[in-house]
MARDOVO-663455 format. One line per field, with one value per residue (C-alpha): residue number from 0; residue in one letter; x, y, z. Coordinates in Angstrom, 2 decimals. Example, Ala and Ser with C-alpha at 12.3 -4.5 7.8 and 13.67 -1.06 7.14 Angstrom:
<rs>
num	c(0 1)
residu	c(a s)
u	c(12.30 13.67)
v	c(-4.50 -1.06)
w	c(7.80 7.14)
</rs>
This chain:
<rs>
num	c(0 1 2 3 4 5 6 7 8 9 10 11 12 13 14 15 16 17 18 19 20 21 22 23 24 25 26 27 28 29 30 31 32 33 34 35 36 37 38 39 40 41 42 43 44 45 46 47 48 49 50 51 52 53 54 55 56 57 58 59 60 61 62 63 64 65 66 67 68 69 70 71 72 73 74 75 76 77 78 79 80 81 82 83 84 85 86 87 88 89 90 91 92 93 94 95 96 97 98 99 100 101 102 103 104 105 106 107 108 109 110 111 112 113 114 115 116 117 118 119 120 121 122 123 124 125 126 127 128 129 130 131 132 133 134 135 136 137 138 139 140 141 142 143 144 145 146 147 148 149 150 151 152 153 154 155 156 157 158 159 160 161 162 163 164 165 166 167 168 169 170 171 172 173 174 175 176 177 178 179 180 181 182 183 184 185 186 187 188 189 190 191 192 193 194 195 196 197 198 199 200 201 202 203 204 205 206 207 208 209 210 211 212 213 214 215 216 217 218 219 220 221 222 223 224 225 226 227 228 229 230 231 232 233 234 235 236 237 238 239 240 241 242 243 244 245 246 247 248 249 250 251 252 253 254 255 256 257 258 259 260 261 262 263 264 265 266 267 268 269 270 271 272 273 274 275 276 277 278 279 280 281 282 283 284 285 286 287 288 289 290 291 292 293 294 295 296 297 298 299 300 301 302 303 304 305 306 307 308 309 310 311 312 313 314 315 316 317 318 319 320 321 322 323 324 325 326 327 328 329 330 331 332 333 334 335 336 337 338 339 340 341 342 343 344 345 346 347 348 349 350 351 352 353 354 355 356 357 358 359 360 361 362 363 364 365 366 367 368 369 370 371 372 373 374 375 376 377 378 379 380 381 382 383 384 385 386 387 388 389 390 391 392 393 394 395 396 397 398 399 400 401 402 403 404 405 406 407 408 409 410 411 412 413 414 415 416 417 418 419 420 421 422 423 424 425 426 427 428 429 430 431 432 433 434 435 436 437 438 439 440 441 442 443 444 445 446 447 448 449 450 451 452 453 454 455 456 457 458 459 460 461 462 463 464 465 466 467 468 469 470 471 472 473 474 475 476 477 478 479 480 481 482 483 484 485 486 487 488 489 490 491 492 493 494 495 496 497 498 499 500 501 502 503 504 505 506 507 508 509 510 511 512 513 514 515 516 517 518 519 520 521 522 523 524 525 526 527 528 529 530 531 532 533 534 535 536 537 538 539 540 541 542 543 544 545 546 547 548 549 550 551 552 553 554 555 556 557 558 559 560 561 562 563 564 565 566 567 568 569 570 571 572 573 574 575 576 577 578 579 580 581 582 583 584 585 586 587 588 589 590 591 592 593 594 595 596 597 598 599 600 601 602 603 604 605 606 607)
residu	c(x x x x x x x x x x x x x x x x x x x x x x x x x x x x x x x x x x x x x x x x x x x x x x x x x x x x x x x x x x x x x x x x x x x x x x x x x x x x x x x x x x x x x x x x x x x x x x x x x x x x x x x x x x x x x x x x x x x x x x x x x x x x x x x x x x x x x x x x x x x x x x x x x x x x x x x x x x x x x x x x x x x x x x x x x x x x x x x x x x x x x x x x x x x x x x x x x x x x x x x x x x x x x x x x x x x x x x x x x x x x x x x x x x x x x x x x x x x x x x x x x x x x x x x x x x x x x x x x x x x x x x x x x x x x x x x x x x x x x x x x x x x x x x x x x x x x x x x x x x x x x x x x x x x x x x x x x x x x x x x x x x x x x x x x x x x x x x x x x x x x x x x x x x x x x x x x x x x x x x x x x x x x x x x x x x x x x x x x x x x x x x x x x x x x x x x x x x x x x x x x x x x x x x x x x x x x x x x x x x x x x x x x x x x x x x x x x x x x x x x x x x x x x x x x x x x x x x x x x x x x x x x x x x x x x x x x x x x x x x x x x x x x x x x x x x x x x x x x x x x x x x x x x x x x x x x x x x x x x x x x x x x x x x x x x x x x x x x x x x x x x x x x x x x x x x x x x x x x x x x x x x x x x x x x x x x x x x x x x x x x x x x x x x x x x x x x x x x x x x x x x x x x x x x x)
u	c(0.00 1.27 1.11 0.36 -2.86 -4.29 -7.48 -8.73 -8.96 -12.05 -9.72 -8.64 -12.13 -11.62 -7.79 -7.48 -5.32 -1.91 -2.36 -3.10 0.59 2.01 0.98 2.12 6.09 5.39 5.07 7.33 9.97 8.73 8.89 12.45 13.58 11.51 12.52 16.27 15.29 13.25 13.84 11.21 9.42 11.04 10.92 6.87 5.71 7.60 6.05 2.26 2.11 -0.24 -2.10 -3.38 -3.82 -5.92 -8.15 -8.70 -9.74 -12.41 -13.96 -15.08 -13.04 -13.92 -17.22 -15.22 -12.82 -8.99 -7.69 -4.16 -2.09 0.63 0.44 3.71 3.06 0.65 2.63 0.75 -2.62 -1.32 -0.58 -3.90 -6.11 -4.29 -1.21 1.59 2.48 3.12 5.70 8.39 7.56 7.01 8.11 9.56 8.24 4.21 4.34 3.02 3.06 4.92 1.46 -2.22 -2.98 -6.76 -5.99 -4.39 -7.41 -11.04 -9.67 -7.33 -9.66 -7.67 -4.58 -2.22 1.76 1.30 1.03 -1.77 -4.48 -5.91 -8.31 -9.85 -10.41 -12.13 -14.72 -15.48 -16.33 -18.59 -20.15 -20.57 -22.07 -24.29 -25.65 -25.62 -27.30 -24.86 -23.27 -19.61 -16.99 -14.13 -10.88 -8.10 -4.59 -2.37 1.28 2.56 4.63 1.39 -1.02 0.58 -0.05 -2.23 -4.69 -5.00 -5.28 -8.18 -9.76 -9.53 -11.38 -14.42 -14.93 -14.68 -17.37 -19.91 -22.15 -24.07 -21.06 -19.03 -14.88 -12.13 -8.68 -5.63 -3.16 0.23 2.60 6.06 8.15 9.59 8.07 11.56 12.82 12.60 9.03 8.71 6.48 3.92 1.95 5.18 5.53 1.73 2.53 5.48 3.59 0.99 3.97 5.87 4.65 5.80 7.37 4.11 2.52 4.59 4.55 0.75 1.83 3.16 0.00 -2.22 -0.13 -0.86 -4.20 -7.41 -9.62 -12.19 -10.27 -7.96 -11.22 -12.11 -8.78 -8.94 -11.77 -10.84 -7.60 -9.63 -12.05 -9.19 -7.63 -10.70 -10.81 -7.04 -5.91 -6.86 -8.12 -5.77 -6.04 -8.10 -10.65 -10.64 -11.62 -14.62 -13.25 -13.29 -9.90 -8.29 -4.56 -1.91 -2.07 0.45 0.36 2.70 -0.59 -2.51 -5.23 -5.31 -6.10 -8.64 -10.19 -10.29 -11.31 -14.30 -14.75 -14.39 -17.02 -19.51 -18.88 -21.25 -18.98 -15.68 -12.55 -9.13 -7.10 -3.22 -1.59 2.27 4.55 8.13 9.25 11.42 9.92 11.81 15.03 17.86 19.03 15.36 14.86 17.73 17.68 17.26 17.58 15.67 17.90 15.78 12.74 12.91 15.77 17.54 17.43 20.65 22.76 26.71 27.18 29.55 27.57 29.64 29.45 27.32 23.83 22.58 21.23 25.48 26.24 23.78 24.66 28.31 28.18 25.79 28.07 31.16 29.03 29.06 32.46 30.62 27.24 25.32 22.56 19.46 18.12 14.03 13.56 10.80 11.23 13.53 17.00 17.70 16.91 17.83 21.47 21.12 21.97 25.66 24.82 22.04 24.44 27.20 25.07 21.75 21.32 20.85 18.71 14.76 13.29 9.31 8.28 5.57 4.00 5.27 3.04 4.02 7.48 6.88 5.52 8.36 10.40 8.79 8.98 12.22 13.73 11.43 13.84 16.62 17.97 19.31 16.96 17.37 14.59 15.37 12.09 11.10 10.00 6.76 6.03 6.66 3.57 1.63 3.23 1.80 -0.41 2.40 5.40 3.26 1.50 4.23 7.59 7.13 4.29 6.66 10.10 11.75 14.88 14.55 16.74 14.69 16.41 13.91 14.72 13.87 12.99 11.88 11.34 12.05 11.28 10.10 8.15 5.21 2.71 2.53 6.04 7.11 8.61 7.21 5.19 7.69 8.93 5.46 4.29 7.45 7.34 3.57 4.98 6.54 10.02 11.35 14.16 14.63 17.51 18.56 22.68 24.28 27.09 28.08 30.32 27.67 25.59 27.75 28.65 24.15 24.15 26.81 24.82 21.60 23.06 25.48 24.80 20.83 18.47 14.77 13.24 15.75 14.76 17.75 16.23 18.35 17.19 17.10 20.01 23.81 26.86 30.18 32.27 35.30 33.97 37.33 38.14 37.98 34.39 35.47 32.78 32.90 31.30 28.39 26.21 22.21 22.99 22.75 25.70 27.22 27.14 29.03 28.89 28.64 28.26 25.40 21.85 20.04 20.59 19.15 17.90 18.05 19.16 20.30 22.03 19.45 22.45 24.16 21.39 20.56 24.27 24.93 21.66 23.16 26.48 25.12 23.05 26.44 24.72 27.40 24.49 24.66 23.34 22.43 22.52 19.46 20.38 18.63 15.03 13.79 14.18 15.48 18.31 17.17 20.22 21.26 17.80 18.94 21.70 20.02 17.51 19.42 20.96 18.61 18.39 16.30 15.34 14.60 13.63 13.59 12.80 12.06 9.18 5.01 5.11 2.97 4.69 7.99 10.95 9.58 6.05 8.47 10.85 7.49 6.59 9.79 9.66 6.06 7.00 10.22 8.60 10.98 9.73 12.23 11.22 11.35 9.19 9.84 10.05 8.19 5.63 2.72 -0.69 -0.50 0.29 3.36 3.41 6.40 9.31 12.80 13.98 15.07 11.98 9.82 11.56 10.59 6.82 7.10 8.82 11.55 14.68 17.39 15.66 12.25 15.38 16.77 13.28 12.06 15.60 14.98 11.46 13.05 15.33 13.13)
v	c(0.00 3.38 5.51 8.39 7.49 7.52 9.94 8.29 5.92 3.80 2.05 -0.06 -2.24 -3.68 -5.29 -8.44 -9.04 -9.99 -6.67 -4.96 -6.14 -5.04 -1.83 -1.75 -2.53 -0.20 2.63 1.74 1.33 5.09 6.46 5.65 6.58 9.83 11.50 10.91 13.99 16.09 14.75 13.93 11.93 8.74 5.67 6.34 6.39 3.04 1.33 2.33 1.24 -1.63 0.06 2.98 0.53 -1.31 1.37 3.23 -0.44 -0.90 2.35 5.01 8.66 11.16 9.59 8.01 10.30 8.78 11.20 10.83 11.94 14.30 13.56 12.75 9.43 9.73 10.13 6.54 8.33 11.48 8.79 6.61 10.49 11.39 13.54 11.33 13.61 16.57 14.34 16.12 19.18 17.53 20.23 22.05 26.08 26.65 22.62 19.32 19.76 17.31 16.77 16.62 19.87 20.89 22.94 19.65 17.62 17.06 13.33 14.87 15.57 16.77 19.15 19.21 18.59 18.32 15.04 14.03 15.66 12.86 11.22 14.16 15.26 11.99 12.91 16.03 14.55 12.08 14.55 17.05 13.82 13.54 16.70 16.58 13.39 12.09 8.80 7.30 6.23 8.30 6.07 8.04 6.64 6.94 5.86 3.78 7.52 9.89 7.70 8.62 12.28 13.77 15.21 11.26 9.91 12.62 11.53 7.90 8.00 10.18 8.21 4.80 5.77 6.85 4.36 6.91 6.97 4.43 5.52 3.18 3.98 2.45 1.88 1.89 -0.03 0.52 1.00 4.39 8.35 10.08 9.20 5.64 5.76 6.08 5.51 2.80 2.98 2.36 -0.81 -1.45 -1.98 -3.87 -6.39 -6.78 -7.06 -9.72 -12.14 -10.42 -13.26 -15.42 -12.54 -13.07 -16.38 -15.95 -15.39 -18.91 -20.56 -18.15 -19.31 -22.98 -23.68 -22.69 -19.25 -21.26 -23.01 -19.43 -18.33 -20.87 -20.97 -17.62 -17.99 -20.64 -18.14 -15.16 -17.68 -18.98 -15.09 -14.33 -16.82 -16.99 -13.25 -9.99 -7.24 -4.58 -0.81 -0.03 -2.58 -1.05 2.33 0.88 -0.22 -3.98 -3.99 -6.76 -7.42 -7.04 -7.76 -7.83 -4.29 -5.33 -8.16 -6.82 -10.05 -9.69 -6.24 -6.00 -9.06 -7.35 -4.45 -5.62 -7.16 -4.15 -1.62 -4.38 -3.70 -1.18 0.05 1.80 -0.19 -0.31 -2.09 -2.59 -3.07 -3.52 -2.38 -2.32 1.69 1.94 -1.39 -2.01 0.44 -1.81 1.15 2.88 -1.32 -1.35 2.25 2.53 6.20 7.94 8.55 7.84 9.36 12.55 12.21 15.42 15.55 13.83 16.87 17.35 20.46 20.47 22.26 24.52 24.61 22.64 22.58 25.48 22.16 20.83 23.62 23.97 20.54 20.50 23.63 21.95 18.73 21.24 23.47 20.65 20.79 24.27 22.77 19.75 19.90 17.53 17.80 16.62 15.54 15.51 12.71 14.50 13.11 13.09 16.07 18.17 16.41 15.17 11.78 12.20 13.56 10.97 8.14 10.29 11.34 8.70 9.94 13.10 12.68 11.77 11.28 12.00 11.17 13.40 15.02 18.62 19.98 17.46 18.41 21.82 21.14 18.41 21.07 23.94 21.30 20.34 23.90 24.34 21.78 22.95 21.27 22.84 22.02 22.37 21.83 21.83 22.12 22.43 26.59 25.42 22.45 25.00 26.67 23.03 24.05 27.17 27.29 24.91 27.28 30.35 29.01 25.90 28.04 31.55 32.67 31.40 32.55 29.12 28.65 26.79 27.23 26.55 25.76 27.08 24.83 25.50 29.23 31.61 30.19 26.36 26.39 22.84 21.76 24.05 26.57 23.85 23.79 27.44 29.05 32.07 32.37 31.97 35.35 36.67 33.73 34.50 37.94 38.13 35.49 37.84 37.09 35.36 36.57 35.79 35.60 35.23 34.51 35.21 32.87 30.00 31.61 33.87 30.82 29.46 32.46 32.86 29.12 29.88 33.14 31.37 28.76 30.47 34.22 34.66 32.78 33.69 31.11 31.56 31.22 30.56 30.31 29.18 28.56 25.53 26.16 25.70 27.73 28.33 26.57 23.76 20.58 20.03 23.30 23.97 25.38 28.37 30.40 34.15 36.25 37.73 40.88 41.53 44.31 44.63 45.33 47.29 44.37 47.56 51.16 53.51 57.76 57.37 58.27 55.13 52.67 48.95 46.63 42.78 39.48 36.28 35.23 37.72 40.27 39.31 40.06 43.32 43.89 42.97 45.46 47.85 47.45 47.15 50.20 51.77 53.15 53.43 52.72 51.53 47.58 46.63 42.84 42.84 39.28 40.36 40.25 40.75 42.51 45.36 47.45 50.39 52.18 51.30 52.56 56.06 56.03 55.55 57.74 60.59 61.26 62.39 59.01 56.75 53.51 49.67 46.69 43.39 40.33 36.46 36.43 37.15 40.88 40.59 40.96 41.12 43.80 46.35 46.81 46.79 49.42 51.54 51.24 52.78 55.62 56.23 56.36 58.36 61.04 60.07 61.03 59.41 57.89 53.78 51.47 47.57 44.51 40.79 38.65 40.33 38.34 35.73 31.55 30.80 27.89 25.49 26.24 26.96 29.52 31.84 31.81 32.11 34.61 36.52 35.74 37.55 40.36 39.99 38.85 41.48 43.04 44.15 45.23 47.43 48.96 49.53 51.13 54.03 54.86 55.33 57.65 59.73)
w	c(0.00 -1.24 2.26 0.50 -0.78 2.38 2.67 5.95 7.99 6.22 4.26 6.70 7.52 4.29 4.81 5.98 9.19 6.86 5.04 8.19 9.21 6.74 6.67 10.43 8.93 5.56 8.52 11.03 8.29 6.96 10.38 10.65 6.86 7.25 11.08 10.39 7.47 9.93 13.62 15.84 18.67 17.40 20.20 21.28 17.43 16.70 19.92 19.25 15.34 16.04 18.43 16.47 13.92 15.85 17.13 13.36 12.55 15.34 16.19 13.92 14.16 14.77 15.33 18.07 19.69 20.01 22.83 22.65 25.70 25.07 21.59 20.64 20.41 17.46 14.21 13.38 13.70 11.48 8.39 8.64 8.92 6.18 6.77 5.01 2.19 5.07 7.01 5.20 6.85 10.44 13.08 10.17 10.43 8.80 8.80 10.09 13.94 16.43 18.17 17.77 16.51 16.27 12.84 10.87 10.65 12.38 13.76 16.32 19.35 21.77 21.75 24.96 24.73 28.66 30.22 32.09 30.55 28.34 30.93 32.58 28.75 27.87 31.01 29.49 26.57 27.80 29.49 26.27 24.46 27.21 27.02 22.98 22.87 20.46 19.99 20.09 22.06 24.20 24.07 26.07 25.33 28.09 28.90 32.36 33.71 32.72 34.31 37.87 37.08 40.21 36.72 35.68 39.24 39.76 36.31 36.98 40.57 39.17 35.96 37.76 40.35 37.95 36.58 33.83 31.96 30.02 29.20 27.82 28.72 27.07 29.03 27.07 29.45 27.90 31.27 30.07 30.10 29.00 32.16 33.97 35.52 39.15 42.26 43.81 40.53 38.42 40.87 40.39 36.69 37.49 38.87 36.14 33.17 34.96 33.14 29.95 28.72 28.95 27.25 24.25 24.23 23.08 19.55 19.06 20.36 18.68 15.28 16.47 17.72 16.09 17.51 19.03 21.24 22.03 23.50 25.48 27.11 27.34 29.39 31.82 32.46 33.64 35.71 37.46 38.07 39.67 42.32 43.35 42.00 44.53 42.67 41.04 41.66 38.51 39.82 42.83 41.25 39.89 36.49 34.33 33.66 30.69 30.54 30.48 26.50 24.21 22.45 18.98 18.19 16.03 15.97 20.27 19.89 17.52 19.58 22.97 21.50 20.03 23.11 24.99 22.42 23.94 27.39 29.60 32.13 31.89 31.16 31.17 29.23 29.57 26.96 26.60 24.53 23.37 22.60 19.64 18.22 14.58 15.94 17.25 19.42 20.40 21.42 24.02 24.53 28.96 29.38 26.70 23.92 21.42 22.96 20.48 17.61 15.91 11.94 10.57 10.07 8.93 10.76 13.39 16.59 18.97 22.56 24.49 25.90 28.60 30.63 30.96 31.45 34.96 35.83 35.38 37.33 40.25 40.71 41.11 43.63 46.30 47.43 48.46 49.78 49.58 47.34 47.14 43.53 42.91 39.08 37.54 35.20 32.90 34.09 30.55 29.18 31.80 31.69 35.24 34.91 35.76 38.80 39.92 39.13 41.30 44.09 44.49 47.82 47.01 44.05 43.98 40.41 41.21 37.69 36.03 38.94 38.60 41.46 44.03 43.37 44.72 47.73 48.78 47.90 50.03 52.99 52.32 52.42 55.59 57.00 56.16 53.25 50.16 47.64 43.45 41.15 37.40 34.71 32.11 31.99 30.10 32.89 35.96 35.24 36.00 39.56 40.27 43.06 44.90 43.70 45.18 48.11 49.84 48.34 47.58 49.96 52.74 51.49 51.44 49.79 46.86 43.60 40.44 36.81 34.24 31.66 27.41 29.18 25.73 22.35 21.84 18.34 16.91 19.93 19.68 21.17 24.80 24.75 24.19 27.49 27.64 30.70 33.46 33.91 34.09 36.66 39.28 38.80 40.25 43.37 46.76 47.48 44.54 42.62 39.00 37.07 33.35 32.77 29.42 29.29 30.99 33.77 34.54 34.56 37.28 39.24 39.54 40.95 43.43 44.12 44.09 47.14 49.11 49.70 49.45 50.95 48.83 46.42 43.59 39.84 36.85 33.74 30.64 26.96 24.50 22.91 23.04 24.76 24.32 27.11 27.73 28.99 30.03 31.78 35.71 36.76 38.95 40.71 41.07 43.74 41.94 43.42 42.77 40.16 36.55 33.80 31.26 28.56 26.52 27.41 24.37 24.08 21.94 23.81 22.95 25.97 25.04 28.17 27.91 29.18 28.18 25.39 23.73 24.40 21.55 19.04 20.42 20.10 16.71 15.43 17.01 15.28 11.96 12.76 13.61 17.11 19.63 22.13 25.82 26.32 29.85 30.82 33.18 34.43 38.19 36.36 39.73 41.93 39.13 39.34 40.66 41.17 37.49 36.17 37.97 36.34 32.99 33.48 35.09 31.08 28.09 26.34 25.13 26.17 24.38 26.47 24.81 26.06 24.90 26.74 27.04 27.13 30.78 33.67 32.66 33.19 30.55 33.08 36.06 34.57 33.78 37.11 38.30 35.93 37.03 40.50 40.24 37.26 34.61 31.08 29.14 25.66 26.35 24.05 24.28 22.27 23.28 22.59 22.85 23.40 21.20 20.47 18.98 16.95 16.16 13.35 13.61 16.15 13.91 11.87 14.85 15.90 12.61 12.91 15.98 15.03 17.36 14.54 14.31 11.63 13.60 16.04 13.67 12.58 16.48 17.44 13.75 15.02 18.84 17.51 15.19)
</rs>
């Protein structure tokens, strides 16, 4: 079957189980020729083939809704609706998104890039059917880490205890998030896959003996489960739970899911899986690798990541202090696992449960321990009654690493990092901080731990940074004050932070402006005696910042001037009320008119 015929997902009633297989390999084997071109979500596409398979075969989309959680994992879905010949452009800018996007076609039903969402999601929509009086299912498809999310937890006890309506939640066991997955659930789980290799076995005897006598067997299994086997937790919730299945058989699947479209109440079914199915290395890959994949590329890159940087500059800060570090469950991304394997005792990955991260933390610091908690900037905001209420609302000293803070480019409008400055900035007590190179990243860790003792916020970006992997970390006593990143004679003065420095600076060269550019890295509290400084001259005044416009330094700085009568000329450069969708960094950066160019124009009309 030529993939890009595919209009729907109709076609596939009328293949016979063989064909159906094969289509399974034709995409796995397309999935892995076409993401080494664009990158990618590469290890939770190859494990859920069958699956989505499987469910486009049964039920009717969007008739029935497939609520995929996250999203990522549903690159399957995106060729059976349709979406093959747009592959080329996946996460590429003004093409196919990453996720389900509402825009790209009327099958994907529900758009989050956060995990956890997918089963309080599929309650709402049995409610709106409900009160619409229309048919079809709600099939949530969850993984083993988001399925201990607090949101999914909450979801699951509601929906199990209410007999008006019927759910079916797919449980996609796979024993990996990004991260390892954590916790008494994670243990839960454990228990149900160890007989994985039983599970497997299936395939030979379902090759050998006829379907009849599969299904009496069958049978006389669950019968004698139920008189010698305790319930599980999902039965204790209130649901009919069936597996754990193997999730790579496509005639098993198809079978229990018939089975379970006849079924009144809501179920769960576990199915499991093997992430990175048909990819040697996504197979045996333990610690994430493969979870999202990088376009093959020649280019040589420079530097390293902001997210080494932090941690090579954490494991050298404890021959200063002691630090405990809470994860949650991005070890991998956030470059942590050198330190977890170097200090387990004084490392806790909590897995996907962002809010009850906060809270430990608060408590933690409320016993004295030095406390760092590394996110992702777009995932703090899940944490924001915690952060406020258990951290900042009590002044406890706890060091946060923003993670991916500002534009991340390919990821997308629920993974853009925009919102942090304007969250903290709102919370009493907390400081916030931006560095611009890696030393500076350092000497605002050292800072952060050793000579203040307020909730203390680092946020670094996506991308890379110049710095010797090999060269001594040495930490330099840093004060609360903003910089001259380059004094000039000029009367423009230009306000910033970050590695955003460097673009303000080179518009200003080519505009041949021998201006004055401030590194703001103190976010908050501001500078005040810098801003008198400023303002005590006849100049005028840009702020720019990779952030949502709301609540950031530019409002603060007007707030000053307000209060102190300056009348200076100051306009400022963000994102300004709006979604910003994925592409490359420096084309998003365009669409939002914040490129060097829209730069250039913004600093002319100051000066006029």
């Amino acid at each position: 079957m030529n993939l890009y015929d595919i209009k729907d997902p109709s076609f596939l009633k009328n293949l016979k189980l063989s064909e159906l297989k094969e289509l399974s390999e034709d995409i796995r084997s397309f999935l892995i020729e076409s993401l080494q071109k664009t990158g990618g979500h590469l290890s939770s596409n190859l494990g859920t083939v069958e699956l989505i398979i499987a469910l486009h075969y049964v039920f009717n989309s969007p008739k029935d809704a497939i609520i995929f959680d996250v999203g990522h994992q549903a690159y399957t879905h995106k060729i059976l609706t349709g979406r093959t010949k747009a592959f080329d452009s996946l996460r590429q800018t003004d093409g196919l998104s990453g996720y389900i996007n509402y825009e790209e076609s009327i099958h994907d039903m529900w758009e989050s890039g956060h995990a956890g969402t997918a089963l309080s999601a599929l309650y709402g929509l049995l409610y709106a059917k409900m009160i619409k009086q229309e048919d079809g299912e709600g099939i949530a498809v969850i993984g083993d880490a988001s399925i201990m999310n607090g949101m999914s937890v909450e979801a699951l006890n509601l929906l199990g205890n209410d007999p008006h309506k019927r759910g079916i939640i797919i449980l996609n066991d796979n024993q990996m998030s990004i991260s390892k997955s954590v916790g008494s659930l994670s243990k839960a789980l454990t228990r149900f896959r160890s007989n994985k290799v039983v599970i497997k076995s299936k395939r030979i005897w379902q090759t050998i003996l006829p379907d009849i006598l599969i299904r009496v067997l069958s049978r006389i299994k669950r019968s004698i489960r139920t008189l010698l086997q305790r319930k599980n937790i999902f039965e204790d919730l209130g649901y009919m739970y069936i597996g754990p299945i193997d999730g790579h058989d496509l005639k098993g699947l198809i079978y229990n899911l018939k089975r379970i479209s006849k079924i009144k109440k809501s179920v769960v079914l576990h199915i499991l899986t093997d992430k990175g199915k048909g990819h040697k290395d996504a197979e045996n890959d333990s610690i994430g690798t493969y979870h999202g994949v990088s376009k093959v590329s020649s280019k040589v890159k420079s530097g390293i990541t902001w997210s080494q940087v932090i941690a090579a500059g954490l494991d050298q800060l404890q021959a200063y202090k002691k630090t405990f570090v809470i994860m949650p469950a991005m070890t991998v991304g956030t470059k942590m696992d050198s330190f977890e394997k170097k200090y387990p005792d004084r490392y806790f990955d909590i897995g996907i449960a962002e809010e009850h991260g906060a809270t430990m933390a608060g408590m933690m610091a409320h016993q004295g321990v030095d406390v760092f908690y590394p996110i992702y900037a777009t995932f703090s905001q899940r944490a924001f009654d915690q952060i406020l209420n258990d951290i900042a609302r009590s002044d406890h000293h706890v060091v946060f690493g923003i993670d991916r803070a500002g534009i991340v480019g390919e990821d997308g409008s629920t993974h853009q990092g925009l919102f942090d400055v304007s969250m903290f900035s709102l919370m009493p007590n907390v400081v916030i901080t931006m560095p611009y190179d890696a030393q500076e990243a350092f000497d605002l860790l050292y800072y952060g731990f050793m000579n203040q003792n307020h909730p203390f916020v680092i946020r670094y970006p996506r991308g890379r940074v110049s710095h010797d992997e090999k060269s001594v970390i040495k930490f330099r006593e840093i004060k609360p004050e903003w910089t001259y990143f380059k004094q000039g004679t000029d009367p423009l003065v230009v306000i910033s932070y970050g590695p955003s420095l460097d673009l303000v600076k080179e518009a200003v060269d080519e505009l041949k402006i021998d201006a004055t550019i401030i590194n703001a890295r103190f976010i908050k509290p501001i500078d005040q005696n810098m801003l008198t400084t400023i303002f005590s001259k006849d100049v005028k005044v840009l702020v720019y910042e990779e952030i949502s416009n709301t609540g950031g330094l530019y409002p603060m700085i007007l707030k000053f001037m307000a209060k102190n009568n300056y009348k200076h000329k100051i306009c400022e450069m963000s994102i300004t009320d709006k979604v910003v969708r994925h592409g490359h960094y420096q084309d998003v950066l365009k669409k939002c008119q914040m490129d060097k160019a829209s730069i250039i124009k913004n600093i002319k009309e100051l000066m006029l």
